[in-house]
CHARMM-style PDB file with segment names, atoms N, HN, CA, C and O in Angstrom:
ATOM      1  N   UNK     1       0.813  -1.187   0.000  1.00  0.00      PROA
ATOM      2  CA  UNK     1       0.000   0.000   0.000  1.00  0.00      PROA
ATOM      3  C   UNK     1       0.862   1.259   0.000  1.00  0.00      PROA
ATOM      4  O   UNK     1       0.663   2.373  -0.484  1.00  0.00      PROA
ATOM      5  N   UNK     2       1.943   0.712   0.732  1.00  0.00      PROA
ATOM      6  HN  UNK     2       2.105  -0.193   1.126  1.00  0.00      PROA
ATOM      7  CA  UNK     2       2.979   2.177   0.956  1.00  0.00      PROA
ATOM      8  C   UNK     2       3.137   2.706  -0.712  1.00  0.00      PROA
ATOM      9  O   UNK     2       2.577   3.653  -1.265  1.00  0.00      PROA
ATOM     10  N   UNK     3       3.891   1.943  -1.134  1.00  0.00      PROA
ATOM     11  HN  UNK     3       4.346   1.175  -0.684  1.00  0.00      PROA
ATOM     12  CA  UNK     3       4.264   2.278  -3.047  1.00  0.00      PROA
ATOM     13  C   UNK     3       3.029   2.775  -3.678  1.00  0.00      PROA
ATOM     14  O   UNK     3       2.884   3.795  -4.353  1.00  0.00      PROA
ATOM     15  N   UNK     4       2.246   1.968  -3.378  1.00  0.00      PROA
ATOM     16  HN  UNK     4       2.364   1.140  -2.830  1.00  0.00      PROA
ATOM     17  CA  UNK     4       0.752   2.938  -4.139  1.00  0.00      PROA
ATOM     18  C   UNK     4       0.144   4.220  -3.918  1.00  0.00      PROA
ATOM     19  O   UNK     4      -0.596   4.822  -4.695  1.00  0.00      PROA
ATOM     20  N   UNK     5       0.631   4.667  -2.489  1.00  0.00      PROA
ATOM     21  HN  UNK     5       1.232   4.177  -1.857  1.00  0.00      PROA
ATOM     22  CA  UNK     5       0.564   5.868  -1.905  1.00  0.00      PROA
ATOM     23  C   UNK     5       1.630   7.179  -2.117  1.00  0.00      PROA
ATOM     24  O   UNK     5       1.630   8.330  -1.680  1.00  0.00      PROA
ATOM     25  N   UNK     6       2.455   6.481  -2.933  1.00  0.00      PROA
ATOM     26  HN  UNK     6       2.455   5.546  -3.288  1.00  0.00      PROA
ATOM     27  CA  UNK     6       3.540   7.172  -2.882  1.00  0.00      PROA
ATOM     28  C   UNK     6       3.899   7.395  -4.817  1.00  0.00      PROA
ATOM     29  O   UNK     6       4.444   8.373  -5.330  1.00  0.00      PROA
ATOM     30  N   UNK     7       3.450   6.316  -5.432  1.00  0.00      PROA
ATOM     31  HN  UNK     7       3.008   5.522  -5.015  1.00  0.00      PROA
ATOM     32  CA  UNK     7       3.278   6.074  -7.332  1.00  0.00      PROA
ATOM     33  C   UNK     7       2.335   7.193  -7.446  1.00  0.00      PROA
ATOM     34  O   UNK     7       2.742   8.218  -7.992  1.00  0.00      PROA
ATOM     35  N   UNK     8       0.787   7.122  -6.882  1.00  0.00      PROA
ATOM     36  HN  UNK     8       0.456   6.289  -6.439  1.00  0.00      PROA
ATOM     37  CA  UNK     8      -0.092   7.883  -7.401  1.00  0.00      PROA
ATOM     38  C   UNK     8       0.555   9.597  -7.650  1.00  0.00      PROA
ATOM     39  O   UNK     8       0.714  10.258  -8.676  1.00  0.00      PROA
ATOM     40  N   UNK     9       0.868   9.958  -5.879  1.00  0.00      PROA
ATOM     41  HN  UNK     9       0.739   9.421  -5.045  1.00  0.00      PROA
ATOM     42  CA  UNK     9       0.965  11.299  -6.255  1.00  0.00      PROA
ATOM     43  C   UNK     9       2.780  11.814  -6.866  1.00  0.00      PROA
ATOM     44  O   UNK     9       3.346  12.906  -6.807  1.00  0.00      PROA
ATOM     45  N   UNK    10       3.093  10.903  -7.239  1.00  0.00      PROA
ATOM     46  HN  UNK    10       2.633  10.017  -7.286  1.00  0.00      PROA
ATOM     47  CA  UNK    10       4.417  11.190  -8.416  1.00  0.00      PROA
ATOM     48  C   UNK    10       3.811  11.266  -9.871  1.00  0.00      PROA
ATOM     49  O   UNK    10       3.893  12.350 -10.448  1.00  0.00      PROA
ATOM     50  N   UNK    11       3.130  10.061 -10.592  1.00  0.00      PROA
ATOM     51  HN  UNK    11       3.064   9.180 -10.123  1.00  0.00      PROA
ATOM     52  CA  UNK    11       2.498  10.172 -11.283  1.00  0.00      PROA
ATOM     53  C   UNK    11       1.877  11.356 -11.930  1.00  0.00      PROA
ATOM     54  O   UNK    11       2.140  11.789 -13.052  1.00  0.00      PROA
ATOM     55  N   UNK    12       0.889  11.892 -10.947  1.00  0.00      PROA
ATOM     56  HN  UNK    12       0.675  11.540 -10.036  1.00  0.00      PROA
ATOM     57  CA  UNK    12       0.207  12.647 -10.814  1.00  0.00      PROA
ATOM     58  C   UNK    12       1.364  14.293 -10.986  1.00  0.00      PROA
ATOM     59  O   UNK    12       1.268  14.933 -12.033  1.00  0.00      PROA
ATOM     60  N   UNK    13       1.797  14.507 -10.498  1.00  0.00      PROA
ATOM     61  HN  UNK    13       1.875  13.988  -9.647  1.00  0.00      PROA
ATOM     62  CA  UNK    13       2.929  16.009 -10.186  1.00  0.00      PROA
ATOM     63  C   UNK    13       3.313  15.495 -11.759  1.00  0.00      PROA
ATOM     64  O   UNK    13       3.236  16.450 -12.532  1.00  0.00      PROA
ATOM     65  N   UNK    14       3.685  14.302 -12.393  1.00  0.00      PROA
ATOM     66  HN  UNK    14       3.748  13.527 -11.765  1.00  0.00      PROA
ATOM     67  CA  UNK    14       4.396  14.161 -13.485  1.00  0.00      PROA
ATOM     68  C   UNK    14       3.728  14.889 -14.183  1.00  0.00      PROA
ATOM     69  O   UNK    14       4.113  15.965 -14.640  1.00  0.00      PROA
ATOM     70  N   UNK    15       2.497  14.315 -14.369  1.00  0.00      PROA
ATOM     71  HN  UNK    15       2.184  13.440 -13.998  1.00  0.00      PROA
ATOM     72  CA  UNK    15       1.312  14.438 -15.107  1.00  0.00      PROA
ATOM     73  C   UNK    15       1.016  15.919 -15.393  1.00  0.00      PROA
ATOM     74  O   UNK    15       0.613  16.323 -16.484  1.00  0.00      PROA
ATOM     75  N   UNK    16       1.316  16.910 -14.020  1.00  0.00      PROA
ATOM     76  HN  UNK    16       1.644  16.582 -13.134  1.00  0.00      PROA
ATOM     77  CA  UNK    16       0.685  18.366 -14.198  1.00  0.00      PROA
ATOM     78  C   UNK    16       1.927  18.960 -14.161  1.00  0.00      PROA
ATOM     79  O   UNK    16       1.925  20.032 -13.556  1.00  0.00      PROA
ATOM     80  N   UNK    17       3.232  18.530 -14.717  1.00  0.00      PROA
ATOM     81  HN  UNK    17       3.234  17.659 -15.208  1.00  0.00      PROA
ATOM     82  CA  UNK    17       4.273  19.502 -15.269  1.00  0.00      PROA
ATOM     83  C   UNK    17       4.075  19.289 -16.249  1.00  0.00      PROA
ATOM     84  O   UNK    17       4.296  20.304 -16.909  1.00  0.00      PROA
ATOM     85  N   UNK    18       3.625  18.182 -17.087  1.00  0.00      PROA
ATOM     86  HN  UNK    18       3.445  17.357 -16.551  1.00  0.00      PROA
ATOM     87  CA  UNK    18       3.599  18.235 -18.770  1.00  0.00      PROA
ATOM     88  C   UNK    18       2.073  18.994 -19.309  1.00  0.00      PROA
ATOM     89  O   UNK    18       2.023  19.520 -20.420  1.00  0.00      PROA
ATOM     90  N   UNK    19       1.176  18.978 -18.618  1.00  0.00      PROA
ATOM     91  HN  UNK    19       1.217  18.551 -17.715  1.00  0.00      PROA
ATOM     92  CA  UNK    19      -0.060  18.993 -19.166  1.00  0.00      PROA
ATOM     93  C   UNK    19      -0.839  20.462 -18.179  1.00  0.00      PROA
ATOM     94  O   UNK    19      -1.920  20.920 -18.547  1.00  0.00      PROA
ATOM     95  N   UNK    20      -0.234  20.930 -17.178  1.00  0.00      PROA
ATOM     96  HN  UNK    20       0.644  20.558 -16.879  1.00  0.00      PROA
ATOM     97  CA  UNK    20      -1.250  22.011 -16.370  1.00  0.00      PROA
ATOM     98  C   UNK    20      -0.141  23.210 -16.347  1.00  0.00      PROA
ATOM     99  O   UNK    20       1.066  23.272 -16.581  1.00  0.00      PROA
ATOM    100  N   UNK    21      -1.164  24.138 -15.943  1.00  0.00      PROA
ATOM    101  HN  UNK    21      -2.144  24.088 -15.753  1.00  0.00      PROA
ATOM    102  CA  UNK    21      -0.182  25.279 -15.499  1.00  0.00      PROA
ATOM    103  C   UNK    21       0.188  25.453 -14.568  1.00  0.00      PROA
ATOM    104  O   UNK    21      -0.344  25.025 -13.544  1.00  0.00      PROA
ATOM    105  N   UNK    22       1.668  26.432 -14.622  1.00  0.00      PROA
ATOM    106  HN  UNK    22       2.100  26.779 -15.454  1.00  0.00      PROA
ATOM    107  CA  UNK    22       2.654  26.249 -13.009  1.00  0.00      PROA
ATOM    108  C   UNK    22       1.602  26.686 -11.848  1.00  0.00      PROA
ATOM    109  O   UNK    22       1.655  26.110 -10.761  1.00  0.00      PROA
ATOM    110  N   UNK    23       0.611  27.748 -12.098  1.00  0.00      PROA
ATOM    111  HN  UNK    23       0.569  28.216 -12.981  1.00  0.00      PROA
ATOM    112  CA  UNK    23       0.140  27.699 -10.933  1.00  0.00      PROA
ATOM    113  C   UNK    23      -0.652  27.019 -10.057  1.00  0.00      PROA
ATOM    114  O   UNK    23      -0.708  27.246  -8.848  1.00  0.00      PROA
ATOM    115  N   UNK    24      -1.474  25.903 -10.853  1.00  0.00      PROA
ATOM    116  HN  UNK    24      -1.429  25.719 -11.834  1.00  0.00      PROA
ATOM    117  CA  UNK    24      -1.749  24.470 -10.495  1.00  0.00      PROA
ATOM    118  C   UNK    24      -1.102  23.386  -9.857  1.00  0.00      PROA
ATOM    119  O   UNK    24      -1.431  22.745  -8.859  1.00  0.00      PROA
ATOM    120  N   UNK    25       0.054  23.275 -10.744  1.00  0.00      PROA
ATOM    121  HN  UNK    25       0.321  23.796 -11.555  1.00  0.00      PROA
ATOM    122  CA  UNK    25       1.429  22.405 -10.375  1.00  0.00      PROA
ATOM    123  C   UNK    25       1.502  22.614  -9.193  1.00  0.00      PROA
ATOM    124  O   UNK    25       1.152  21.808  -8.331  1.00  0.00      PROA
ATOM    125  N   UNK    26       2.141  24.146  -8.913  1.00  0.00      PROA
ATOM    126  HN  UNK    26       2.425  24.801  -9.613  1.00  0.00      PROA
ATOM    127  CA  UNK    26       2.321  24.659  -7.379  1.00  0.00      PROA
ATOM    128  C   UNK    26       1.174  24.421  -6.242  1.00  0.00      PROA
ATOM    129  O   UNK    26       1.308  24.093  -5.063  1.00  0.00      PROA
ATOM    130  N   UNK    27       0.310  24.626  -6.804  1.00  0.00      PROA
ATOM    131  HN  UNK    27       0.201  24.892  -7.762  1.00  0.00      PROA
ATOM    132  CA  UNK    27      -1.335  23.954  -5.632  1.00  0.00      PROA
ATOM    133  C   UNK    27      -0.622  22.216  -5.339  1.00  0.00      PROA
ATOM    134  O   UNK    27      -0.250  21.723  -4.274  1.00  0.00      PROA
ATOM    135  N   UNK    28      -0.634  21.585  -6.803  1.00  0.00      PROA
ATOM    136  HN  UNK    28      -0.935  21.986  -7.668  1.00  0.00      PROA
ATOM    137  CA  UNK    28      -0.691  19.793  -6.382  1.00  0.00      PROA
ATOM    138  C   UNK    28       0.770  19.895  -5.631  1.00  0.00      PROA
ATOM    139  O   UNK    28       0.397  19.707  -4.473  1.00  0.00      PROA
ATOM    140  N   UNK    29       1.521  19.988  -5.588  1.00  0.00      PROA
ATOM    141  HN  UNK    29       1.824  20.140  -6.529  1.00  0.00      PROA
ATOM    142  CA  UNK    29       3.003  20.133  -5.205  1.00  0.00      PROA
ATOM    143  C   UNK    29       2.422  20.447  -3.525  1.00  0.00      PROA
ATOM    144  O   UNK    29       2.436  19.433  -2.828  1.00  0.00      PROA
ATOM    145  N   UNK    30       2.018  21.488  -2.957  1.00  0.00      PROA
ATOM    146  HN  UNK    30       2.007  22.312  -3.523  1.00  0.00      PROA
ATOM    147  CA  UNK    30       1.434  21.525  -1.613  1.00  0.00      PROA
ATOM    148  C   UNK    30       0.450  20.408  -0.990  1.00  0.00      PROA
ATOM    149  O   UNK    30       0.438  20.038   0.184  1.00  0.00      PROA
ATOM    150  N   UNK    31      -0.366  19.961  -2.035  1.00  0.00      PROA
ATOM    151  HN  UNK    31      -0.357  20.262  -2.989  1.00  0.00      PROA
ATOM    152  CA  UNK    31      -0.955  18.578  -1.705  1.00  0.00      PROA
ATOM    153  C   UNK    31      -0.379  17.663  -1.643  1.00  0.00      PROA
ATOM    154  O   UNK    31      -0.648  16.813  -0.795  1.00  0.00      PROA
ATOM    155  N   UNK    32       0.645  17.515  -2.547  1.00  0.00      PROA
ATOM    156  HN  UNK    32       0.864  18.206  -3.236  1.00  0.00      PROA
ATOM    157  CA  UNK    32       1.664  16.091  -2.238  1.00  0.00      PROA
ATOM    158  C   UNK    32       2.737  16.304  -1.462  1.00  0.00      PROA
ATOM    159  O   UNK    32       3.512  15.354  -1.346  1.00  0.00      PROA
ATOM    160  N   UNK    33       3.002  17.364  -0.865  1.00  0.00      PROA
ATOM    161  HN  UNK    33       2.372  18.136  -0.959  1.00  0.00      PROA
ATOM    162  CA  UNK    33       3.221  16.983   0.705  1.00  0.00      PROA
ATOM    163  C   UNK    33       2.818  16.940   1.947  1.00  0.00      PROA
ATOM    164  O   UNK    33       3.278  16.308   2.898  1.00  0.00      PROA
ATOM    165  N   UNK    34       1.582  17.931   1.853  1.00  0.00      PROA
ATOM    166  HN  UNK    34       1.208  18.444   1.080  1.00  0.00      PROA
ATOM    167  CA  UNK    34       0.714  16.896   3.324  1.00  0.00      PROA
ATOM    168  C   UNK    34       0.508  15.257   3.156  1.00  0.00      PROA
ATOM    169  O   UNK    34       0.574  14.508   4.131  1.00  0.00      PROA
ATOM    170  N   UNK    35       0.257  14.796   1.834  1.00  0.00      PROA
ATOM    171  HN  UNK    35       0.204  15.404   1.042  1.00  0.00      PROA
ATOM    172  CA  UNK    35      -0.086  13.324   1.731  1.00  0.00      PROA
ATOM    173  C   UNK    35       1.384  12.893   1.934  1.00  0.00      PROA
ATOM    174  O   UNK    35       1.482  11.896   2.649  1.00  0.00      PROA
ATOM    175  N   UNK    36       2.678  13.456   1.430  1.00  0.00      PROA
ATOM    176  HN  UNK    36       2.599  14.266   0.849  1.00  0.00      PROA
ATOM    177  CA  UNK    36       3.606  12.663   2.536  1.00  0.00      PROA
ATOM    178  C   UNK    36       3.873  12.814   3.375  1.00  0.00      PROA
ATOM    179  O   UNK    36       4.925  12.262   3.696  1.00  0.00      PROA
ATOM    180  N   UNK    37       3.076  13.776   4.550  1.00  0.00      PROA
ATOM    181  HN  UNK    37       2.221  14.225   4.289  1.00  0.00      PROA
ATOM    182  CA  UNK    37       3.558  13.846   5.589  1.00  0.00      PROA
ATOM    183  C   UNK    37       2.046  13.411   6.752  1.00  0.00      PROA
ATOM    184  O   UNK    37       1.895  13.556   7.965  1.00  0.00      PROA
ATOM    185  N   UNK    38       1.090  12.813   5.598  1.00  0.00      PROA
ATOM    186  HN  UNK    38       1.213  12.695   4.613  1.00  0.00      PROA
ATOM    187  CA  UNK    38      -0.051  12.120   6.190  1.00  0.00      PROA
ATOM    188  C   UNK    38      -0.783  13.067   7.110  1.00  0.00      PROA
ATOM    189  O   UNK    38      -1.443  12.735   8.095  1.00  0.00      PROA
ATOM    190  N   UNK    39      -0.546  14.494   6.584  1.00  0.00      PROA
ATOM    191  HN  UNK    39      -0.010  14.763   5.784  1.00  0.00      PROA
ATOM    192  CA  UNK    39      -1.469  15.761   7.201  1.00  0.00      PROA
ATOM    193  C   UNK    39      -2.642  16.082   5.979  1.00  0.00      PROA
ATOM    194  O   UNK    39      -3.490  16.963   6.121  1.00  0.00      PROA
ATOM    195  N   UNK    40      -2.557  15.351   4.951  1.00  0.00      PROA
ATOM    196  HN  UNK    40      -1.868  14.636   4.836  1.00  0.00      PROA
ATOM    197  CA  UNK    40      -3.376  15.503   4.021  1.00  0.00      PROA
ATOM    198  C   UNK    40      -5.399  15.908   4.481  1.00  0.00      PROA
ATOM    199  O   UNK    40      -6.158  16.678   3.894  1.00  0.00      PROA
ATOM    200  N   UNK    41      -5.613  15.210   5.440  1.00  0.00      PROA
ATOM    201  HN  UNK    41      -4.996  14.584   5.917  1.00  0.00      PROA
ATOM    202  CA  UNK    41      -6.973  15.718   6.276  1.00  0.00      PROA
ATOM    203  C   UNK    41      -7.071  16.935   6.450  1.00  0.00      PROA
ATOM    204  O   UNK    41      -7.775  17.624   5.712  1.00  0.00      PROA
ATOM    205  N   UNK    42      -6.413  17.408   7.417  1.00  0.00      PROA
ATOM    206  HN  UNK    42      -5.842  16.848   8.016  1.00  0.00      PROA
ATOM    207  CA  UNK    42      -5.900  18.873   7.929  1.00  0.00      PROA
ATOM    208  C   UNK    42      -5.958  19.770   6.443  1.00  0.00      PROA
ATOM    209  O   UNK    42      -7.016  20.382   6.297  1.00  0.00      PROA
ATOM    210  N   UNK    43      -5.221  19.878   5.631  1.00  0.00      PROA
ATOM    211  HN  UNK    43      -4.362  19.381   5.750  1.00  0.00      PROA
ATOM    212  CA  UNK    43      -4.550  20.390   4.993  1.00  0.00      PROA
ATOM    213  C   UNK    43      -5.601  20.724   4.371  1.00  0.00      PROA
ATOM    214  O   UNK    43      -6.074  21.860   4.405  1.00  0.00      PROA
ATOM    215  N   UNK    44      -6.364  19.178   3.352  1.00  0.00      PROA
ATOM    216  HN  UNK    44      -5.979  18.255   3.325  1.00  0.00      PROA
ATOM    217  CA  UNK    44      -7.180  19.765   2.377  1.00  0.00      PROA
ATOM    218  C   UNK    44      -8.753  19.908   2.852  1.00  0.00      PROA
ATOM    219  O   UNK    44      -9.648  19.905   2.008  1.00  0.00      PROA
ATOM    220  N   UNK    45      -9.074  20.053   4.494  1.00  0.00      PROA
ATOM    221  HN  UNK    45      -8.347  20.056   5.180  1.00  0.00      PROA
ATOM    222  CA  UNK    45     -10.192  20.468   5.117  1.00  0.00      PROA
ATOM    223  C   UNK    45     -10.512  21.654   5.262  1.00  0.00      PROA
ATOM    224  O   UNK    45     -11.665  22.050   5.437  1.00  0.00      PROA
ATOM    225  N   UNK    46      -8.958  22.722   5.171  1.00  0.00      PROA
ATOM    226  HN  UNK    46      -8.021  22.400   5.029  1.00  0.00      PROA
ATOM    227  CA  UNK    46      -9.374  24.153   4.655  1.00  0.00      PROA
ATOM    228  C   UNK    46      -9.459  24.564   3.825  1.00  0.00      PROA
ATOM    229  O   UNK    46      -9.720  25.766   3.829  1.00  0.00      PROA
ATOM    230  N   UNK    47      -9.311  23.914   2.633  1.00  0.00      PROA
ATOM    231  HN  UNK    47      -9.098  22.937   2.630  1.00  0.00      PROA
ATOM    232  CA  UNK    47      -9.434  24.588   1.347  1.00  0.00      PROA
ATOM    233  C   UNK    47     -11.010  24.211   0.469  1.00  0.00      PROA
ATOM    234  O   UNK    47     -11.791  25.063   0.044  1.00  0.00      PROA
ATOM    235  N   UNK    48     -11.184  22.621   0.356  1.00  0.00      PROA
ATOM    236  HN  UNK    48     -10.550  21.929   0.701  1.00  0.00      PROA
ATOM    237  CA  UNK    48     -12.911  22.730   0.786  1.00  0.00      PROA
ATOM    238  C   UNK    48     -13.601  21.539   0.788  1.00  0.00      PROA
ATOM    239  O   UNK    48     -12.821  20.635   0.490  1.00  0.00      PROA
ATOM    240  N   UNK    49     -14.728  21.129   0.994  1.00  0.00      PROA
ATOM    241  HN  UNK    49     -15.362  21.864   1.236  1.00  0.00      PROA
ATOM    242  CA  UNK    49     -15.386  20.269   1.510  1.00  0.00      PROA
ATOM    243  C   UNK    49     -15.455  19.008   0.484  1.00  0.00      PROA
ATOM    244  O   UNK    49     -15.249  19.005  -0.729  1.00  0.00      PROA
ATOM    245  N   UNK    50     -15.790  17.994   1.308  1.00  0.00      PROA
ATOM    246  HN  UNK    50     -15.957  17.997   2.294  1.00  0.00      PROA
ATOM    247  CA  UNK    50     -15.800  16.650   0.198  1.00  0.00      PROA
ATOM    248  C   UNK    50     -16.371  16.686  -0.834  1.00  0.00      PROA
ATOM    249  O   UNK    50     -15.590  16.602  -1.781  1.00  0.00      PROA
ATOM    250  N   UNK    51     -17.828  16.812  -1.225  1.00  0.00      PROA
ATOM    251  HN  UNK    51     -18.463  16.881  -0.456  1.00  0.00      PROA
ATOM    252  CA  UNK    51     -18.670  17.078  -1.293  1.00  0.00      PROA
ATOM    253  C   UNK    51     -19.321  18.046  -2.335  1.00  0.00      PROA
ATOM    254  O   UNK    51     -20.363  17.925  -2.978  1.00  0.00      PROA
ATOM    255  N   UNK    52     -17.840  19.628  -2.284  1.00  0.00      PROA
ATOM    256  HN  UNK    52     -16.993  19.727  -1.762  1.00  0.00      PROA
ATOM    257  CA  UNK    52     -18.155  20.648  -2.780  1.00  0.00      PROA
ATOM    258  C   UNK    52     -18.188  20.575  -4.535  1.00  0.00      PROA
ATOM    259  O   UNK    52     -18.005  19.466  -5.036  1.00  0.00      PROA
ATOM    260  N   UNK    53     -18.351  21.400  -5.169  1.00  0.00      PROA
ATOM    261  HN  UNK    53     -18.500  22.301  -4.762  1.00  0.00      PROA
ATOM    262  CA  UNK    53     -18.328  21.474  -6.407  1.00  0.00      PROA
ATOM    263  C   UNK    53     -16.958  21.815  -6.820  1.00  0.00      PROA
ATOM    264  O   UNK    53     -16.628  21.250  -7.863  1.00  0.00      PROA
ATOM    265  N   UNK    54     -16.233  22.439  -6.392  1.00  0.00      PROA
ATOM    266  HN  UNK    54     -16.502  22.898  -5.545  1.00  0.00      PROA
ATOM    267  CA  UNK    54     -14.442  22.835  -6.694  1.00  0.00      PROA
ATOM    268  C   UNK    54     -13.271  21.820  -6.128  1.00  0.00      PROA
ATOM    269  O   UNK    54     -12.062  21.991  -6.292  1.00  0.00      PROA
ATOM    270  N   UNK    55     -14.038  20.474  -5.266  1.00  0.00      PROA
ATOM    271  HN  UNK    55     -15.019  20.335  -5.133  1.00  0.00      PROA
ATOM    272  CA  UNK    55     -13.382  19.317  -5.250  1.00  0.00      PROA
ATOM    273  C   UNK    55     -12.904  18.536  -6.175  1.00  0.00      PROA
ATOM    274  O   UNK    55     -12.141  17.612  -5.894  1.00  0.00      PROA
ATOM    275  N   UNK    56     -13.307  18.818  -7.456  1.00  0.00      PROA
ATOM    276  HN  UNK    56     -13.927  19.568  -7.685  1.00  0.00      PROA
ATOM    277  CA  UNK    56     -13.335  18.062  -9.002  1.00  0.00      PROA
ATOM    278  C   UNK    56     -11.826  18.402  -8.991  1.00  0.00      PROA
ATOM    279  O   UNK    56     -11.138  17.636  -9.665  1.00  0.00      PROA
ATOM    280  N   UNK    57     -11.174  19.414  -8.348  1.00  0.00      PROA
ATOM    281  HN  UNK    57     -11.733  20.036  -7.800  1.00  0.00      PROA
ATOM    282  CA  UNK    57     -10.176  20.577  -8.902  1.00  0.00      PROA
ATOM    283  C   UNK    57      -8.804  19.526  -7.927  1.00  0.00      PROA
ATOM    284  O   UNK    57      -7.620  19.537  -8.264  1.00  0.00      PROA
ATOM    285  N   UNK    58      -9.273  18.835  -6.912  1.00  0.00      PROA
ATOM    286  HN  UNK    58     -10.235  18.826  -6.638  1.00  0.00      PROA
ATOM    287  CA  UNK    58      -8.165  18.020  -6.499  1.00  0.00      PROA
ATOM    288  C   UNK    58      -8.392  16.694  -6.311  1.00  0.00      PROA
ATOM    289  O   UNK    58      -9.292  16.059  -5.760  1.00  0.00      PROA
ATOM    290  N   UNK    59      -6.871  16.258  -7.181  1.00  0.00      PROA
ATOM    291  HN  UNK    59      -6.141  16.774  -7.629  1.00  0.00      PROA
ATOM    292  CA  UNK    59      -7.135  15.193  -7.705  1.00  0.00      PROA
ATOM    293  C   UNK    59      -6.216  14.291  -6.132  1.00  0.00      PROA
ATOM    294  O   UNK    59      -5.710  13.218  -6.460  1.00  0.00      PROA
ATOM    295  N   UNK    60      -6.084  14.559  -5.087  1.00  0.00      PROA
ATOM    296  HN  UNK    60      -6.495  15.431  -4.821  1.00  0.00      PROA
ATOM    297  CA  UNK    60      -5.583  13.680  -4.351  1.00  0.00      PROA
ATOM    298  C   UNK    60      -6.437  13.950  -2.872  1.00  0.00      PROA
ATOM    299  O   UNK    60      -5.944  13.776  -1.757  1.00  0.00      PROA
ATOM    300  N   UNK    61      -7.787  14.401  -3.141  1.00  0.00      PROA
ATOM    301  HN  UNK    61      -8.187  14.542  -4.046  1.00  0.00      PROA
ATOM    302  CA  UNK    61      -8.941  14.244  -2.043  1.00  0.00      PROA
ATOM    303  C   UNK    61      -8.870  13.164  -1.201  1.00  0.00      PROA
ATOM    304  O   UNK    61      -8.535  13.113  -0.017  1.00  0.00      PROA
ATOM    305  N   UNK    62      -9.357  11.992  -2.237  1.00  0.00      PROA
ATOM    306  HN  UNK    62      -9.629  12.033  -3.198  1.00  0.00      PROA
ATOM    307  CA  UNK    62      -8.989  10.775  -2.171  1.00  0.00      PROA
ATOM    308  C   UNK    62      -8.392  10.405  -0.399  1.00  0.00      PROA
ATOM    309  O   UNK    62      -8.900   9.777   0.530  1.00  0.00      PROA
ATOM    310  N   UNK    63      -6.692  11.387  -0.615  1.00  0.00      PROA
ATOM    311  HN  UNK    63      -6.279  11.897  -1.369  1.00  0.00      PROA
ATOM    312  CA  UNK    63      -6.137  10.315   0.635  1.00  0.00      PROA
ATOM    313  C   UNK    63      -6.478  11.194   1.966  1.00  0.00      PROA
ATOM    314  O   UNK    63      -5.754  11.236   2.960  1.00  0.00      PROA
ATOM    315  N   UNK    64      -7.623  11.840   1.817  1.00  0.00      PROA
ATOM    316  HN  UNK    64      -8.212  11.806   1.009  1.00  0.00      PROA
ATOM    317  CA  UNK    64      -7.734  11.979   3.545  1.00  0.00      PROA
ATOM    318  C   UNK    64      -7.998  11.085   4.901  1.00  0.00      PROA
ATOM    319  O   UNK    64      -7.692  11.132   6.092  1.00  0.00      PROA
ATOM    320  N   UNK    65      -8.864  10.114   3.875  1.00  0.00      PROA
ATOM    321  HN  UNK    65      -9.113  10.076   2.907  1.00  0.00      PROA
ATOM    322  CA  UNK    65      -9.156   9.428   4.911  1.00  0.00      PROA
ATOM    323  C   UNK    65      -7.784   8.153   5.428  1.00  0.00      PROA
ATOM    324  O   UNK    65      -7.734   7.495   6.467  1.00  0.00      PROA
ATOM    325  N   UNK    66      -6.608   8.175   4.009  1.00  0.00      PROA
ATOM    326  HN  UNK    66      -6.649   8.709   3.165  1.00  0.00      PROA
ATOM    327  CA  UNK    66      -5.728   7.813   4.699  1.00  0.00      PROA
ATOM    328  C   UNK    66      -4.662   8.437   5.850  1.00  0.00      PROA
ATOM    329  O   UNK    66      -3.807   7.808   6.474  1.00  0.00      PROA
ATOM    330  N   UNK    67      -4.895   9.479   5.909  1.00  0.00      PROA
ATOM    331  HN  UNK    67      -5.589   9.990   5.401  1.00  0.00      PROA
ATOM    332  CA  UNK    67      -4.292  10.687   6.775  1.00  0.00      PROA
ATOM    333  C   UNK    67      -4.787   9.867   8.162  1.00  0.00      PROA
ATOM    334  O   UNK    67      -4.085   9.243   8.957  1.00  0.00      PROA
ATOM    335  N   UNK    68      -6.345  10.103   8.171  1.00  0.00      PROA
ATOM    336  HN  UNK    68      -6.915  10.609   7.524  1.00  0.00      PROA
ATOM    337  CA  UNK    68      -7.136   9.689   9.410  1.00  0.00      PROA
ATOM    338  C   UNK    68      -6.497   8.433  10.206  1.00  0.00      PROA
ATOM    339  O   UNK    68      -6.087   8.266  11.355  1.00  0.00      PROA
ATOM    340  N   UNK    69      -6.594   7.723   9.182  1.00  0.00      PROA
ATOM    341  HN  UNK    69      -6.927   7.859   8.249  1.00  0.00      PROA
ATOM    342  CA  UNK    69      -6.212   6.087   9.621  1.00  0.00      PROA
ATOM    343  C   UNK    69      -4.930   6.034  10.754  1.00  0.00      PROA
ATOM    344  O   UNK    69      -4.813   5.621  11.907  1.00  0.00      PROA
ATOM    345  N   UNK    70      -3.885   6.808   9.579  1.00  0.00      PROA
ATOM    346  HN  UNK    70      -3.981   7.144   8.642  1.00  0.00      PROA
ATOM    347  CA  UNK    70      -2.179   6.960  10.158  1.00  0.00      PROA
ATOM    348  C   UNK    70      -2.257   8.002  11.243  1.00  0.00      PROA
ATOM    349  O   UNK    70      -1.400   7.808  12.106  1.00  0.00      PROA
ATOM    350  N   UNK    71      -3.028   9.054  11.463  1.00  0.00      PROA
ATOM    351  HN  UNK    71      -3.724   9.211  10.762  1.00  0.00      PROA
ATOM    352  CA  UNK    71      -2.978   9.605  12.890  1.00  0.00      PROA
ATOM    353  C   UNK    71      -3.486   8.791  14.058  1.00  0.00      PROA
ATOM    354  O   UNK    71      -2.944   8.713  15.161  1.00  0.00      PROA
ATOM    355  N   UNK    72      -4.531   8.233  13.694  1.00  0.00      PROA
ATOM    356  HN  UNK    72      -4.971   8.297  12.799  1.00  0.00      PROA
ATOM    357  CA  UNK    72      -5.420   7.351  14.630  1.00  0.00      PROA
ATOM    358  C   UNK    72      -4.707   6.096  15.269  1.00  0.00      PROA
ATOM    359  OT1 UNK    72      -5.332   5.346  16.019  1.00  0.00      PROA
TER     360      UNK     72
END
């Protein structure tokens, strides 16, 4: 599980230096390090809700609830 947690959001950063703009990049780049530092809950609970309509906009939502798990 560790490698899969760790492939996705490389992948992913790969993915939005070839294809997004830097100021995006720079957003996922702040997301992929709360998810390695498993503050990913925290992190992406202020910016906005599960649920919301501008959630479409991050693509590593996903690991909050692994955040939860590893604090717990």
């Amino acid at each position: 599980m560790t490698l899969a947690l760790y492939a996705m959001p490389v992948a992913t950063f790969v993915f939005s230096l070839l294809f997004c703009f830097p100021e995006d990049t720079f957003h996922l780049a702040k997301d992929i390090l709360a998810v390695s530092t498993m503050t990913s809950n925290i992190f992406l609970s202020k910016q906005t809700g599960y649920f919301d309509t501008k959630a479409i906009d991050q693509p590593l939502l996903h690991t909050w609830s692994l955040s939860v798990e590893e604090q717990f």
